[in-house]
Backbone as ProteinMPNN parsed JSONL, in Angstrom:
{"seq_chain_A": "XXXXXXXXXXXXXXXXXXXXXXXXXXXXXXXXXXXXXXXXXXXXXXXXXXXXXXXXXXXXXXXXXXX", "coords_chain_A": {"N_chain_A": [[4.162, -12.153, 12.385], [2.597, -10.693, 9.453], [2.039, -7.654, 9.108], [1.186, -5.931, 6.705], [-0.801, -8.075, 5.933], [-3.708, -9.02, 3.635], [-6.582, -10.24, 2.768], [-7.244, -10.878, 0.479], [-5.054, -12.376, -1.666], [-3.609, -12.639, -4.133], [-2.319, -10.746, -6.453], [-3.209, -8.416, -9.036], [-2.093, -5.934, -11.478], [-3.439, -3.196, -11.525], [-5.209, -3.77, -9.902], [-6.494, -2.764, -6.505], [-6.002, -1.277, -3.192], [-6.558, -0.019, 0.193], [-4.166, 1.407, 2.651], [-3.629, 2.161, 5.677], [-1.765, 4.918, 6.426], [0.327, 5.775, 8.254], [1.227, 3.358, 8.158], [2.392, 3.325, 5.602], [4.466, 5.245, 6.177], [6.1, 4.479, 8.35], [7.131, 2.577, 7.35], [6.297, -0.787, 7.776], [5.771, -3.703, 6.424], [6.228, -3.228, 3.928], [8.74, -2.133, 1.505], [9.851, 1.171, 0.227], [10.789, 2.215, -2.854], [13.1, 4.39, -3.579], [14.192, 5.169, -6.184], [12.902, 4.294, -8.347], [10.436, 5.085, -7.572], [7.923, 3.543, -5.998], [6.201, 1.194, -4.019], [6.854, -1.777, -2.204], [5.705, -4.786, -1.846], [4.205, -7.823, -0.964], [5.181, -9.357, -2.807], [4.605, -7.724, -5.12], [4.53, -4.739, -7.114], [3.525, -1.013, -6.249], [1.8, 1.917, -6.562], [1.078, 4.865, -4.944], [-2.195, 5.744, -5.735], [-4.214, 7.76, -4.78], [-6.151, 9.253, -1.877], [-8.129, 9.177, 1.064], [-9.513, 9.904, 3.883], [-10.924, 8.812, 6.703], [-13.701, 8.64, 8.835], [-13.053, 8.498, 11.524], [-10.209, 10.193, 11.738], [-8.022, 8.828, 10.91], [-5.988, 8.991, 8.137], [-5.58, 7.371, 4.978], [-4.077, 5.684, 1.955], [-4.759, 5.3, -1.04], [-3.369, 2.125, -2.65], [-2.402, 1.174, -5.86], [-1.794, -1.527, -7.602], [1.461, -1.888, -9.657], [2.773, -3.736, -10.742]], "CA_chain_A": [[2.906, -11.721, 11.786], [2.645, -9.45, 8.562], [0.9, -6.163, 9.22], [0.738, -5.532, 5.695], [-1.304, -8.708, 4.599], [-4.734, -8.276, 3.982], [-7.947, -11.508, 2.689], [-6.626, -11.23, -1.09], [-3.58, -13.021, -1.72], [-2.984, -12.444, -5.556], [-2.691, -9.579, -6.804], [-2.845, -8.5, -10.002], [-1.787, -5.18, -11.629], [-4.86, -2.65, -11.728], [-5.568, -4.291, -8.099], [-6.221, -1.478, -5.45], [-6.111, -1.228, -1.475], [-6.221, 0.832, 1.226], [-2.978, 1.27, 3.718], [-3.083, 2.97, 6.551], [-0.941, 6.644, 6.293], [1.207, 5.318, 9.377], [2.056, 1.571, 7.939], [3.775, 3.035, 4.987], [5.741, 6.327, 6.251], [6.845, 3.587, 9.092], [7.508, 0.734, 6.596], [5.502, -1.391, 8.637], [5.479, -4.584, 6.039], [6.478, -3.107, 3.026], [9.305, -1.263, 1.788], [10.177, 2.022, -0.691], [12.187, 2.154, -4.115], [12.953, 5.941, -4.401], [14.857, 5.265, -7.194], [11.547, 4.135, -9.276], [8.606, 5.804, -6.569], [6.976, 2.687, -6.273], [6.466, 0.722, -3.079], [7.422, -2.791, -2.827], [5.025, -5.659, -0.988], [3.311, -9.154, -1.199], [5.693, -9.78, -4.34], [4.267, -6.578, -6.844], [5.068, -3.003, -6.381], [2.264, -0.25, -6.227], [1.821, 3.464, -6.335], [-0.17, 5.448, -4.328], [-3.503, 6.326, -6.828], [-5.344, 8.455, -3.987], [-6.143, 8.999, -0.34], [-9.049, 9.594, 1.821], [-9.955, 10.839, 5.474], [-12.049, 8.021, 7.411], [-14.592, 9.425, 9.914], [-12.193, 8.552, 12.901], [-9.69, 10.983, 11.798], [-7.004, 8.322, 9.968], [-5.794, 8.9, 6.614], [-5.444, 6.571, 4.047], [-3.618, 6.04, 1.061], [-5.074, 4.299, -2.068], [-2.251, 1.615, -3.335], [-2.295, 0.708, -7.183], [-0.778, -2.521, -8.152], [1.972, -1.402, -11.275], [3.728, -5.135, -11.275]], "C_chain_A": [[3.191, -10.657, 10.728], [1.842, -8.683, 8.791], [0.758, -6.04, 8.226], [-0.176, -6.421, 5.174], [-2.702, -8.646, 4.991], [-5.424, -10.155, 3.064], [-7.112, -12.121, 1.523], [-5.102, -11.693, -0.902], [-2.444, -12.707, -3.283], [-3.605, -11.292, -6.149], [-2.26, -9.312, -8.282], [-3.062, -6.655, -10.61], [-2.948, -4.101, -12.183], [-5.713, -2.65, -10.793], [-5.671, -2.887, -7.6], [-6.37, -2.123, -4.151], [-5.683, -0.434, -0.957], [-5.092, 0.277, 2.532], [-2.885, 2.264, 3.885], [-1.842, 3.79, 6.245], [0.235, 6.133, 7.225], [2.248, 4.054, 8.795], [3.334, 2.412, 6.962], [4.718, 4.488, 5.281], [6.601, 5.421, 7.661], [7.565, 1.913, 8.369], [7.09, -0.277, 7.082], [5.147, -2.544, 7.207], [5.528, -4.491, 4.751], [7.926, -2.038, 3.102], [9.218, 0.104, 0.202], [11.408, 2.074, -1.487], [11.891, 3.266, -4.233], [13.523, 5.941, -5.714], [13.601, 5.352, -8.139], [10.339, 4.458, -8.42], [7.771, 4.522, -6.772], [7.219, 1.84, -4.889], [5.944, -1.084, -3.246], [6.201, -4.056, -1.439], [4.17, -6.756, -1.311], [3.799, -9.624, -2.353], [5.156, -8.746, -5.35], [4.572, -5.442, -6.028], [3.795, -2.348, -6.798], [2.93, 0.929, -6.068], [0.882, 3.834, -5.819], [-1.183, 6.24, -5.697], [-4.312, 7.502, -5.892], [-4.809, 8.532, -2.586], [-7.338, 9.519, 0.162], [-8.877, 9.275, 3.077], [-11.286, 9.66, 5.947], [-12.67, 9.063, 8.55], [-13.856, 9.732, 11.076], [-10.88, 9.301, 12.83], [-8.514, 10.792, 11.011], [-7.35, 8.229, 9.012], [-5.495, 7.387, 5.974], [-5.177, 6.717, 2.854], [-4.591, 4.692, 0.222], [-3.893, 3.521, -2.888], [-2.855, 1.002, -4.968], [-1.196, -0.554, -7.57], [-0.31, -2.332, -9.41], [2.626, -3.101, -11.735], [3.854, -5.943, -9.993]], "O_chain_A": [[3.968, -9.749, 11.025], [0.676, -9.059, 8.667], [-0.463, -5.888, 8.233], [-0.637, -6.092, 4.081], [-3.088, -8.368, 6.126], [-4.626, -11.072, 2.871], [-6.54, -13.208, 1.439], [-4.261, -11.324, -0.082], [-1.228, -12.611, -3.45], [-4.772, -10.939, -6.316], [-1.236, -9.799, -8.763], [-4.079, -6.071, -10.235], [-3.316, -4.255, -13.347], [-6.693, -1.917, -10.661], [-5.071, -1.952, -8.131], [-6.775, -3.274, -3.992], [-4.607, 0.078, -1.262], [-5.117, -0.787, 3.149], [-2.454, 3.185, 3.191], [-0.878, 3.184, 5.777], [1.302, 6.157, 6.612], [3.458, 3.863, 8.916], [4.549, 2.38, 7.161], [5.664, 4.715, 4.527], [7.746, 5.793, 7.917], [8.107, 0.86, 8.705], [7.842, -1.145, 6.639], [4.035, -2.25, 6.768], [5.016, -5.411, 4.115], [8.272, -1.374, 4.079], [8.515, -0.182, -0.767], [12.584, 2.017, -1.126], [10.835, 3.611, -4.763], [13.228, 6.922, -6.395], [13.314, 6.43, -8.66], [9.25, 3.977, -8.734], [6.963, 4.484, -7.7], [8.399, 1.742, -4.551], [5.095, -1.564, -3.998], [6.177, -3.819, -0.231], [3.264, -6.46, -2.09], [3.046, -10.305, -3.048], [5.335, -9.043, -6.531], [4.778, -5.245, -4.83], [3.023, -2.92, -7.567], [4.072, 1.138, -5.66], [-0.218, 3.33, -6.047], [-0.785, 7.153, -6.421], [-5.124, 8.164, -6.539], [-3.725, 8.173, -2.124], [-7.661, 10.544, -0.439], [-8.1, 8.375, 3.394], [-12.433, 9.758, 5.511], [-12.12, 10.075, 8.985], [-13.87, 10.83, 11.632], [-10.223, 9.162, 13.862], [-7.899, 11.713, 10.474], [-8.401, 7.733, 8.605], [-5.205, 6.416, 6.671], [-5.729, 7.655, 2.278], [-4.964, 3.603, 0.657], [-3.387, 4.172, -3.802], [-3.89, 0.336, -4.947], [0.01, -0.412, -7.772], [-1.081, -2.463, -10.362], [2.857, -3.473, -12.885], [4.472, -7.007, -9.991]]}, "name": "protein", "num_of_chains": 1, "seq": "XXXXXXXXXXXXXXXXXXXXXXXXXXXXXXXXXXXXXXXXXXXXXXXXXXXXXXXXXXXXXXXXXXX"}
């Protein structure tokens, strides 16, 4: 099973989504290029754009599709 995949399938660069604070400091279905800060999943890489605080107490990061 992928924990990271989510309804959308194609993504295209300008795309956003929310991932769980936990998935990506555990790599949980994606991984990290420190070399270029950009995290790597579903075939495009993203940067975190944001983050917000849900009611129930988990964070969330906003991902940016760069490619």
């Amino acid at each position: 099973m992928d924990l990271f995949r989510v309804v959308k399938q194609a993504w295209e660069p300008g795309d956003t989504r929310e991932v769980e604070s936990t998935r990506l400091e555990k790599q949980l279905g994606v991984e990290y290029d420190s070399y270029r800060r950009v995290y790597l999943a579903d075939g495009r890489e993203w940067t975190i754009a944001g983050q917000i605080a849900k009611e129930d107490g988990r964070k969330y990061y906003i991902l940016e599709c760069v490619g």
